[in-house]
C-alpha positions in Angstrom: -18.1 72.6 -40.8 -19.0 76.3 -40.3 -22.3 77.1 -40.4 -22.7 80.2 -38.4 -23.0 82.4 -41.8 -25.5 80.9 -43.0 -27.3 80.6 -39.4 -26.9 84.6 -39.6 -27.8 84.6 -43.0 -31.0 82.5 -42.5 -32.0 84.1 -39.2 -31.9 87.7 -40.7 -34.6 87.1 -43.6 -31.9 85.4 -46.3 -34.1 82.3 -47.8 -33.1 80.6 -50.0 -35.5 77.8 -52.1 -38.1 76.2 -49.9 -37.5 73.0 -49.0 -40.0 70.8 -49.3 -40.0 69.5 -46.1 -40.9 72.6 -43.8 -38.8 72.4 -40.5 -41.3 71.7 -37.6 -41.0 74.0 -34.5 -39.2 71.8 -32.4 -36.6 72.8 -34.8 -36.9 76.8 -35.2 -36.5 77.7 -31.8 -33.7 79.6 -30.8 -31.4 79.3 -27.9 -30.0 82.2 -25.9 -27.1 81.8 -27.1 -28.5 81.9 -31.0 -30.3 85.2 -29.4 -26.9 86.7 -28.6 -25.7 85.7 -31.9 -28.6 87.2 -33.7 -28.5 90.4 -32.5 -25.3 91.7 -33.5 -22.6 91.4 -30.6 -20.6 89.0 -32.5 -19.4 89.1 -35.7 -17.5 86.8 -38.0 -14.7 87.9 -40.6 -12.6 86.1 -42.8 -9.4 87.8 -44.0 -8.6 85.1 -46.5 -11.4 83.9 -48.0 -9.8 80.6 -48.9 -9.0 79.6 -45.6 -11.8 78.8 -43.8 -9.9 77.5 -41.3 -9.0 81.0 -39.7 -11.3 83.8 -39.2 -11.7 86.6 -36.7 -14.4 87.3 -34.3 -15.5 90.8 -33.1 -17.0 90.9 -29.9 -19.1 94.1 -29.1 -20.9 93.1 -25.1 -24.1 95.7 -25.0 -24.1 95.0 -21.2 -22.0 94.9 -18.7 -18.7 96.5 -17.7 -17.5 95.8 -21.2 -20.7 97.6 -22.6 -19.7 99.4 -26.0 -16.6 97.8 -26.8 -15.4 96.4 -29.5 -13.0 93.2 -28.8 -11.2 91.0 -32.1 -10.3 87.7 -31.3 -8.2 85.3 -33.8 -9.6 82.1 -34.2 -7.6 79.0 -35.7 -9.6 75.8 -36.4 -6.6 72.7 -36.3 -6.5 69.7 -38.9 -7.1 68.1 -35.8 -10.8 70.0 -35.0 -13.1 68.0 -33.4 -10.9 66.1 -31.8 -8.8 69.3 -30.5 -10.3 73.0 -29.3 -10.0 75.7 -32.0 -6.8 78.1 -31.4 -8.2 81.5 -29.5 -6.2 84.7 -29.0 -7.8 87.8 -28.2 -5.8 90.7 -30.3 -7.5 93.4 -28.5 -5.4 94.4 -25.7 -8.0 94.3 -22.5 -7.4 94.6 -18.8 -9.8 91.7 -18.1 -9.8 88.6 -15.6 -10.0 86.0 -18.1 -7.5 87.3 -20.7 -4.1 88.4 -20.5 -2.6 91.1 -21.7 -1.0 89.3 -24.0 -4.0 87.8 -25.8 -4.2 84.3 -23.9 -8.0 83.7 -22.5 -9.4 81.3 -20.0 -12.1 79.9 -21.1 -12.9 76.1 -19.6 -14.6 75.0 -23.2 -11.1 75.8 -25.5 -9.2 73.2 -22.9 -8.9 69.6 -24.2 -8.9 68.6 -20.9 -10.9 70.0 -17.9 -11.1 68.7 -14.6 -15.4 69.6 -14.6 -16.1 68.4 -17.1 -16.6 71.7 -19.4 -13.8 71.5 -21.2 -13.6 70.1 -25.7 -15.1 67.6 -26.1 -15.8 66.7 -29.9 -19.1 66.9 -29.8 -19.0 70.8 -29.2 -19.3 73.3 -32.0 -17.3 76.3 -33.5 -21.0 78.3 -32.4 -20.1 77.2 -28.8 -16.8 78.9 -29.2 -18.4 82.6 -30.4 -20.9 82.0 -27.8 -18.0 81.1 -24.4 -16.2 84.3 -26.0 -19.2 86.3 -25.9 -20.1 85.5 -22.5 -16.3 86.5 -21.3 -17.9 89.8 -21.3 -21.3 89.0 -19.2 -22.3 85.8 -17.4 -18.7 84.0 -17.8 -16.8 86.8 -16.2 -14.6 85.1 -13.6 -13.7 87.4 -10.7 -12.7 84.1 -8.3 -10.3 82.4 -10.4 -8.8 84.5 -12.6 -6.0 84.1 -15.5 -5.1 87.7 -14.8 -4.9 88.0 -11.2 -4.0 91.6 -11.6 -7.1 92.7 -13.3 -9.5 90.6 -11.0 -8.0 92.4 -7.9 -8.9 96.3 -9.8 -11.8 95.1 -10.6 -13.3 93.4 -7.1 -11.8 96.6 -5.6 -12.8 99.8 -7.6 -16.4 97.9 -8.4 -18.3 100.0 -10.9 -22.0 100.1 -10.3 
């Protein structure tokens, strides 16, 4: 069920035995998305070792108005997951559109329903999670319809360049 370890682990040098079968190319590319992954702006930690069910993320954005940061996120896969979103609270306190002060983020993917169409569906992944929370901080910022209205309006008006 989780795999992004060993895709870290395998993606920085880790190999294990070779499999017979080498993976053809079609395979070994990498999305965007693996990119941002790869290169160190999200990292996965598991307080509890024997629950792999509950892990935290740290976000670090190297671009953007977030640029630097450091953002921990709790993430709580259900006895229900695939059928049901992953739990997501940010435990970073941020003045951000899509997240509240109190942790709660808006993010279309961790609905289980969605009017667009963007929202679970069981056939998304625990990667597209890190990846939605990720891009809170870059292309996914949401200035036009915020969670926290308050933060949208500071930010659209005291725009930093």
């Amino acid at each position: 069920m989780l795999t992004l370890a060993n895709k870290l682990k395998r993606d920085h040098g880790v190999k294990g035995p070779h499999s017979p079968n080498p993976a053809s190319d079609s395979t070994r590319r990498v999305s965007v998305r693996d990119k941002l992954l790869v290169k160190g702006t999200c990292k996965v930690n598991f307080p509890d070792p024997n629950k792999l069910h509950y892990f935290h993320l740290a976000v670090s954005p190297d671009e953007g108005y977030y640029q630097g940061g450091k953002f921990q996120f709790e993430i709580e896969v259900p006895d229900a997951y695939n059928m049901v979103p992953p739990k997501v609270k940010c435990l970073t306190r941020i003045w951000h559109p899509n997240i509240t002060e109190t942790g709660e983020i808006c993010l279309s993917l961790l609905r289980e329903h969605s009017i667009d169409g963007t929202g679970w569906a069981p056939t998304r992944t625990l990667k597209d999670v890190v990846w939605g929370l990720n891009s809170l901080f870059t292309d996914l910022l949401n200035f036009d319809d915020p969670l926290n209205i308050d933060a949208a309006e500071h930010h659209l008006r005291d725009k930093v360049c």
